[in-house]
C-alpha positions as a Python dict, from the first residue, in 0.01 Angstrom:
ca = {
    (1, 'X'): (0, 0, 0),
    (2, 'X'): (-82, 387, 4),
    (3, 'X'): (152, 645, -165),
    (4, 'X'): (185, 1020, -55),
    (5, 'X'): (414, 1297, -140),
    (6, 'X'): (519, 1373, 197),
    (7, 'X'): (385, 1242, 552),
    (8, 'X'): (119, 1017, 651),
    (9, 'X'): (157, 704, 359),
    (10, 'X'): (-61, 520, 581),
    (11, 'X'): (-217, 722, 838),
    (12, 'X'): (-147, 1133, 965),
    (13, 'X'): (-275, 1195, 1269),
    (14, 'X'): (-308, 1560, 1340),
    (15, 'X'): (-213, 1738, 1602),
    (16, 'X'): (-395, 1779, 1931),
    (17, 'X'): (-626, 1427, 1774),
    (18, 'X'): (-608, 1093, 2000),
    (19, 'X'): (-765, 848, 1789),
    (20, 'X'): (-769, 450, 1904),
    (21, 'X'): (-550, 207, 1684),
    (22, 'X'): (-627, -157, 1716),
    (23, 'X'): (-609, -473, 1554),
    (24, 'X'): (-432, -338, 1250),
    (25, 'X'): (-161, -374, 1071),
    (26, 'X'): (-21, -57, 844),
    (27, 'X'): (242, -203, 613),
    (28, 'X'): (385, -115, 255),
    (29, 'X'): (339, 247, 282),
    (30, 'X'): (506, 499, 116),
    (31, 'X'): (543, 840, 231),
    (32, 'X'): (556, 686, 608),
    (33, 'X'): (373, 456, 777),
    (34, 'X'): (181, 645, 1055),
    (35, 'X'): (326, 1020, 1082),
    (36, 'X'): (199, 1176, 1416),
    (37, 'X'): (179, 1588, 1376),
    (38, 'X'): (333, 1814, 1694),
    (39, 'X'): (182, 2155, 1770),
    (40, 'X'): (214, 2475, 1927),
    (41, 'X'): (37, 2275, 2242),
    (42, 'X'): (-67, 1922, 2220),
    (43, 'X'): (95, 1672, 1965),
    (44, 'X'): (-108, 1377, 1857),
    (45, 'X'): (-210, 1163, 2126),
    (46, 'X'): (-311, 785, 1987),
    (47, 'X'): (-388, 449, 2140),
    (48, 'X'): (-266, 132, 2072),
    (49, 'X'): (-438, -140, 2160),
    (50, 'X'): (-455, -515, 2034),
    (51, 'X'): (-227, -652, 1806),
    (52, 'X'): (-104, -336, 1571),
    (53, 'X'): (154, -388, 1312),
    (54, 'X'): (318, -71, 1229),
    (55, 'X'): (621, -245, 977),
    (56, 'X'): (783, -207, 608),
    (57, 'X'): (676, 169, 541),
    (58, 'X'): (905, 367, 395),
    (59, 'X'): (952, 704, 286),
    (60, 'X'): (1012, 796, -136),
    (61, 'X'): (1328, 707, -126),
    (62, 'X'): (1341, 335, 61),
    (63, 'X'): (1437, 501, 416),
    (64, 'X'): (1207, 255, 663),
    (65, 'X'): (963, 469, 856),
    (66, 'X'): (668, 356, 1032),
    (67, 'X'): (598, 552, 1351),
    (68, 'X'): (678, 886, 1283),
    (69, 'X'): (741, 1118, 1525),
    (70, 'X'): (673, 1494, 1377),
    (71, 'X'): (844, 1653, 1692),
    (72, 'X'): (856, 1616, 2118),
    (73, 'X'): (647, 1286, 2215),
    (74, 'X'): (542, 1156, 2488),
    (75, 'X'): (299, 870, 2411),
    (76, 'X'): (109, 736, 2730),
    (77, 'X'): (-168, 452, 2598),
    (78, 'X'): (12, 195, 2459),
    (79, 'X'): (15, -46, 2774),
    (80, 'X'): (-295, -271, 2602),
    (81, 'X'): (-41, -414, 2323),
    (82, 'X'): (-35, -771, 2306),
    (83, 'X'): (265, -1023, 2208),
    (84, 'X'): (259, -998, 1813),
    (85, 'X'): (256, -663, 1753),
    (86, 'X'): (552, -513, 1578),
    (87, 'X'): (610, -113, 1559),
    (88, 'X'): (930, 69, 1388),
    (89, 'X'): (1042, 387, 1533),
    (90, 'X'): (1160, 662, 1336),
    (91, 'X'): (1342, 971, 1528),
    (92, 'X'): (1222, 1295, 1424),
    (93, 'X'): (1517, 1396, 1171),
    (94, 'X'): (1656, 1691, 1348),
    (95, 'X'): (1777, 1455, 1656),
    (96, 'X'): (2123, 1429, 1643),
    (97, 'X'): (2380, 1253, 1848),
    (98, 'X'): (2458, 1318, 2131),
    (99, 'X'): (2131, 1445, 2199),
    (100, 'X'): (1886, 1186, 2329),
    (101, 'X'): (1548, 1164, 2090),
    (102, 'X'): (1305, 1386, 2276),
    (103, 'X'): (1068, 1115, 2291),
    (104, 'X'): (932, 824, 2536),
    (105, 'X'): (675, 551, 2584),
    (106, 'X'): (481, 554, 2905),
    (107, 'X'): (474, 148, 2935),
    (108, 'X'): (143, 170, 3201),
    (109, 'X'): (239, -170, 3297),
    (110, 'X'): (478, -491, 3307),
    (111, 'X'): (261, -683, 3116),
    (112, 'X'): (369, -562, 2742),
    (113, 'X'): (645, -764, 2554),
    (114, 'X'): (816, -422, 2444),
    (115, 'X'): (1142, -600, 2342),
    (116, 'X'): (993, -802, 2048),
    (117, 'X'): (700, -459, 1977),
    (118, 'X'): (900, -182, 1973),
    (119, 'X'): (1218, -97, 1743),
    (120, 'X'): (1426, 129, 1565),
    (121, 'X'): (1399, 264, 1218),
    (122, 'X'): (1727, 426, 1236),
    (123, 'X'): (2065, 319, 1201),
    (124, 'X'): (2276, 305, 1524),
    (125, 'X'): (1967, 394, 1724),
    (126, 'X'): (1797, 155, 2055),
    (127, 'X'): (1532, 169, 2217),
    (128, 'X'): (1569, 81, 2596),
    (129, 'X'): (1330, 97, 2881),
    (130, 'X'): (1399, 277, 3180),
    (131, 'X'): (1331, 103, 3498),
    (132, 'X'): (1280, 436, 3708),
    (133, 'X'): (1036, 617, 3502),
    (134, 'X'): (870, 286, 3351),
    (135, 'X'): (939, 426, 3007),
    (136, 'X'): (1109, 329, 2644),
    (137, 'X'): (1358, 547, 2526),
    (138, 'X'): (1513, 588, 2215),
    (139, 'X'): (1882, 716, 2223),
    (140, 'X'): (2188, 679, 1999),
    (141, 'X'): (2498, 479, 2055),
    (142, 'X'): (2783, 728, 2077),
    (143, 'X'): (3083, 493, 2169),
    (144, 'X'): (3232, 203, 2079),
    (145, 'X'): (3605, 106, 2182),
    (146, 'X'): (3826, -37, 2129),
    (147, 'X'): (3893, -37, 1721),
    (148, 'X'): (4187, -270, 1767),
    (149, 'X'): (4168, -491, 1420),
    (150, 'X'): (3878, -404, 1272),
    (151, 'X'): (3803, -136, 1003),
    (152, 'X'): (3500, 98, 985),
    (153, 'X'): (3180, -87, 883),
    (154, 'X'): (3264, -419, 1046),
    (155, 'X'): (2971, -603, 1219),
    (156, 'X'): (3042, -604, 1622),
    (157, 'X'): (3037, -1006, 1680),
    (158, 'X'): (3235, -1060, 1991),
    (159, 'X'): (3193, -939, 2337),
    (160, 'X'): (3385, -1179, 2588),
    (161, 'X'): (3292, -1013, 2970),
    (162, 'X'): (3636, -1205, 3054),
    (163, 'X'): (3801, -1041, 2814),
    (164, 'X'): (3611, -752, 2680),
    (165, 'X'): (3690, -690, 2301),
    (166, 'X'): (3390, -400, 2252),
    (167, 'X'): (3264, -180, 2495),
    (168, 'X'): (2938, 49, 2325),
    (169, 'X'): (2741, 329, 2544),
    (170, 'X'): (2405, 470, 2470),
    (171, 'X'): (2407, 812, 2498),
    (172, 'X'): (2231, 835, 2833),
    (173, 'X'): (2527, 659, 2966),
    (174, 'X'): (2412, 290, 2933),
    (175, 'X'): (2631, 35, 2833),
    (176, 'X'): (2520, -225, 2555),
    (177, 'X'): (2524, -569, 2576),
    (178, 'X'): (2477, -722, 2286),
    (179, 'X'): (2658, -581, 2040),
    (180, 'X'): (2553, -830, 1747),
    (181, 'X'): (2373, -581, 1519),
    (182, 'X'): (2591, -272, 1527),
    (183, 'X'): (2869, -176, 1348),
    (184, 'X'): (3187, 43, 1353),
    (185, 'X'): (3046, 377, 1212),
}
């Protein structure tokens, strides 16, 4: 429930630090949730371990965002999450589409639930794990076809594989499956 003008409602972790969150939950920020600060070298490096809850920050304005990334991420430690936790992603803001977010999460292991831990702050974004680097990804859905009957803004609800209504790709090429949550944008 902490306020501040700019980054780090919650927590800022500075750049080049690799402090060890566990067994916390950061909620009901504003100003962001947990903002991590890039740098000339070394970005911040953190932890996770436990159960962390990293959920319903936002910034002034109501825009959800929790894990903050200042800049280019890659975060290695969070392989000792356990099932509960719950962390929103939030792209740094000058990643646009096409581009991929130039960030990923080094899993260190099978063992993490990562599809109910990790999401998306951002509208039209997913996070997906990639099998050969043992990584999550965060990338932006570029396509959808076809448009046939529905009008921009309508939830996707139906994807038949017999008959295939919607077809959406990531913008590293994947194809989504469930289509449930997005919209025509």
């Amino acid at each position: 429930g902490n306020t501040a003008s700019d980054e780090g409602g919650g927590l800022y972790i500075g750049a080049s630090c690799m402090p060890t969150i566990s067994n916390i939950s950061i909620t009901n920020n504003i100003g962001d949730g947990v903002y991590l600060e890039s740098g000339s070298n070394y970005g911040a490096q953190p932890s996770f371990k436990g159960k962390v809850i990293i959920n319903d920050n936002t910034d002034s304005t109501g825009k959800a965002k929790n894990l903050v990334f200042g800049g280019e991420f890659s975060l290695n430690n969070i392989g000792n999450l356990v099932n509960g936790s719950k962390i929103g992603i939030t792209k740094p803001s000058d990643v646009e589409a096409p581009y991929n977010a130039p960030f990923a999460f080094a899993l260190g292991g099978d063992d993490i639930p990562w599809e109910t831990i990790f999401f998306s702050d951002e509208e039209g974004y997913e996070i997906t794990r990639s099998s050969s680097t043992n990584s999550l990804n965060v990338v932006k859905i570029i396509t959808i076809m076809p448009y046939t009957n529905y009008n921009y803004g309508d939830l996707i609800t139906v994807r038949k594989d017999y008959d295939i209504e919607f077809m959406a790709f990531l913008s590293d090429g994947t194809e989504v499956t469930d289509l449930s949550k997005w919209s025509i944008i």
